[in-house]
N, C-alpha and C positions, 0 to 999 in steps of 0.2 A: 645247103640241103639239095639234093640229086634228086631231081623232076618222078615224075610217077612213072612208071613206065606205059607205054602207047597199048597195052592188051588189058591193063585194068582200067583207064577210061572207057574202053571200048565196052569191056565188060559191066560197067557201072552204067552204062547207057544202054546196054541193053536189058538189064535188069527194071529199069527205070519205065522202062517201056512200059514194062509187065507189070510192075506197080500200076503206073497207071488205067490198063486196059479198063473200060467203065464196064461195072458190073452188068449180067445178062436180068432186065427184070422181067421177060416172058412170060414165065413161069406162076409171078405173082410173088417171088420172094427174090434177096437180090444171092446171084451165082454170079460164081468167077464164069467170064468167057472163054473157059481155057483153049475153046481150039482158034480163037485169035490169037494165042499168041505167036510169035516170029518161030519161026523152024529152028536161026540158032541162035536164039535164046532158049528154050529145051535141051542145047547143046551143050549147055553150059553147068547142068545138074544131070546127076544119077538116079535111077530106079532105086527107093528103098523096098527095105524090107515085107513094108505091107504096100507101099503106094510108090504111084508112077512119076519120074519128075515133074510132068506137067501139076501134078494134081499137088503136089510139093511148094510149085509157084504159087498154086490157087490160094493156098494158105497165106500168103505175105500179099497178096492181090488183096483179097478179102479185109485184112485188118488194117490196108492202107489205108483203104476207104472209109471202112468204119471208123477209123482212128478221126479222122478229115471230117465225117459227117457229125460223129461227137461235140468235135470242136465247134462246128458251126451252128450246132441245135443250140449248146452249153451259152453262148456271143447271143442267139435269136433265140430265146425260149420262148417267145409269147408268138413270134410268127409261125415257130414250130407249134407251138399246140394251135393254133387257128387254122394250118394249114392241115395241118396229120401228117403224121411221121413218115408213111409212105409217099406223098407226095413233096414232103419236106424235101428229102433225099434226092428226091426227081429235082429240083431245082438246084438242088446245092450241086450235085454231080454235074449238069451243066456250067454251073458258075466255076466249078475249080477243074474242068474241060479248059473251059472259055481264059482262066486265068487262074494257072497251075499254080502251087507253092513251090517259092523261090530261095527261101529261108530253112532254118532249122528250131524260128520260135513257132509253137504251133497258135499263139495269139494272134498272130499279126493273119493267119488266113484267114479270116470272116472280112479281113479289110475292104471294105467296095460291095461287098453282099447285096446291103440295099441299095444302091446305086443300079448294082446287077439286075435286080427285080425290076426296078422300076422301067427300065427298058423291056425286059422281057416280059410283064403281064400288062404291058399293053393292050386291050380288046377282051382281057381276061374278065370272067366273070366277077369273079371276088376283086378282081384286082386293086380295088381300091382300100375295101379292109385288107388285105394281107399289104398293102403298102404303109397303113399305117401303121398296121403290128410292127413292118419291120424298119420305120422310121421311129419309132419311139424305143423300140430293143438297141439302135445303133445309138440313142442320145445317150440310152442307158448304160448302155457301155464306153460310151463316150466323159460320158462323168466320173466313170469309176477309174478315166487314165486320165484325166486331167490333173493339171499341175494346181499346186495350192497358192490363188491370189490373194492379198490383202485388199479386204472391202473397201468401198469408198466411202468415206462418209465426210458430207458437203459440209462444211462449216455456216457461219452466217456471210463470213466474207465470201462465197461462193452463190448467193443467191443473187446477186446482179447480175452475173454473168451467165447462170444456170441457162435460160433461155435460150440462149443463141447456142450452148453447149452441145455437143452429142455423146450420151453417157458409154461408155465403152463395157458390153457386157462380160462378167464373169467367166473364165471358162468351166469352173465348175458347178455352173448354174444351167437352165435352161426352162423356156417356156412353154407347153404342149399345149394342143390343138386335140383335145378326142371327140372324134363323130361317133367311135364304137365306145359299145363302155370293157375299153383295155386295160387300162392304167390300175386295175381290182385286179387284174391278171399278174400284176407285175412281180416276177419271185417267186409266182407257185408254181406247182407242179402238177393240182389236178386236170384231167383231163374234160376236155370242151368240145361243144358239136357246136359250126360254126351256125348253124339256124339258131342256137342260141344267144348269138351276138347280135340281136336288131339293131338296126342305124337310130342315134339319140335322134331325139325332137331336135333339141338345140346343140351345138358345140359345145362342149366344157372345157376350160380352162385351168391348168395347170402349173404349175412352178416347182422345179425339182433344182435341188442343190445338196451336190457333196458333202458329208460331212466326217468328223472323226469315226461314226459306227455308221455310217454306210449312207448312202442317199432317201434323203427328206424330201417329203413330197407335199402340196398342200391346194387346195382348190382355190381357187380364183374368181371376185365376181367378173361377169360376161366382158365387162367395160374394160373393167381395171386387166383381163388378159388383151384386150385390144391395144388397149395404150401399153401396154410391154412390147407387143410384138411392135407395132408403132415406135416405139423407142428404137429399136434393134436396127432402123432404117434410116430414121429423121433425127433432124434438131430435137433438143425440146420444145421450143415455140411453134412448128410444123407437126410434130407429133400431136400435142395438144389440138392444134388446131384442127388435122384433121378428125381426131376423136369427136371433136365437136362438132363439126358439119354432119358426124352419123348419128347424133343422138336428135332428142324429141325436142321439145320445148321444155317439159316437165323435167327429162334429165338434164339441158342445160344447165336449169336451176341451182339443183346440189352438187352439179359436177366439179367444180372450186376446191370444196370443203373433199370430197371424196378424192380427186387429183390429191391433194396435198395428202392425205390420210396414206394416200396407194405406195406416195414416190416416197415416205416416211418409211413405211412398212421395207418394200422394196433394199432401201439401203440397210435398214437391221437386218437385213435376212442377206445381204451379202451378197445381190443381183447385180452388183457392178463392181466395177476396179478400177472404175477412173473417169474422163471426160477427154473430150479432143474440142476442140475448137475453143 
């Protein structure tokens, strides 16, 4: 196969340019910056009929973007309605600045988003709810590309050793943490004012897992999400233990009969894949 020739690279890079130039939002709406772009990259297109080459680029400028910001509200929908679409775009334009696509699937560009945020709304005001909208959008999406494991389920010869065990979780499972009430958000589309999201009294707990028609979601009492996310770190004999040192005296009590009830539940629903130790 005979190499490309050395003036359509050249050309391909300068067009690429002009893709990427970030849109002007001055104005309040978002415009191509057409008079950024390179003098010979204009060079490289004719005058139409009605319009000017630059104004010709604008067009392929314009849809890049939008193509890129689609992608990435479609990956984040819940941090996209939390944040509003104009400021949505203000962040995503910075993220795919800061860390261009490099491919030609357009999935794989939300990869790192919330990671992105999480550096950048440092000192932010919202910053804490828009990081947990966009940590919970990333598990969301995270389950719906995970691979399918087969559940664990303990037998009786497995209960000697259970304790000392550490249970290996599911990839197509996951545990959530909501301070906002997000997780009602999950999949819609109507639009939200973020004064409408007050911080919960308490944490709520959640358990979501993959399934054949899409991801199942189910609430969680307070304990029983502690002692998961506790699993996710510890032994079971350490996870346990520390569950216990948080509770009362009263929850001591029935915590035994609840543990066994929780880690019962847990393997039907397919929270883990295995054990190490």
């Amino acid at each position: 196969m005979k190499p490309a020739p050395e003036w359509l690279g050249e050309l391909q890079a300068r067009f690429g340019e002009v893709l990427r130039t970030p849109l002007d939002r001055s104005t309040g709406t978002l415009a191509a910056a057409t008079s950024s772009y390179a003098p010979e990259a204009l060079g490289d297109v004719v005058d139409g009929p009605a319009t000017s080459g630059r104004d010709r680029l604008a067009v392929y400028n314009r849809q890049y973007w939008f193509r890129l910001f689609r992608a990435l509200a479609t990956a984040f929908p819940i941090t996209a309605r939390v944040v509003g679409p104009w400021d949505f775009n203000e962040h995503a334009s910075r993220f795919l600045l800061a860390r261009p696509p490099r491919g030609w699937d357009l999935e794989r560009v939300p990869d790192g988003f919330d990671a992105f945020l999480e550096r950048s709304l440092e000192g932010h005001a919202d910053g804490d709810l828009i990081l947990e909208a966009a940590r919970l959008d990333a598990t969301w999406r995270r389950l719906t590309r995970a691979p399918t494991t087969r559940p664990f389920r303990p037998d009786a010869s497995a209960a000697a050793t259970m304790p000392d065990a550490r249970l290996t979780p599911s990839e197509a499972t996951a545990v959530v943490v909501e301070r906002w009430p997000l997780m009602g958000l999950a999949r819609s589309s109507t639009r939200i004012d973020r004064s409408e999201l007050p911080r919960l009294p308490q944490p709520r707990f959640w358990a979501l897992a993959r399934e054949a028609t899409g991801i199942r979601r189910w609430a969680l009492e307070p304990r029983e999400g502690e002692l998961l996310l506790l699993l996710q770190r510890y032994r079971v004999r350490d996870a346990l233990a520390r569950l216990e040192a948080s509770c009362t005296a009263e929850e001591r009590a029935a915590l035994p009969a609840k543990v066994e009830r929780w880690l019962a539940h847990g393997a039907e629903r397919g929270l883990w894949s295995g054990v190490r130790g």
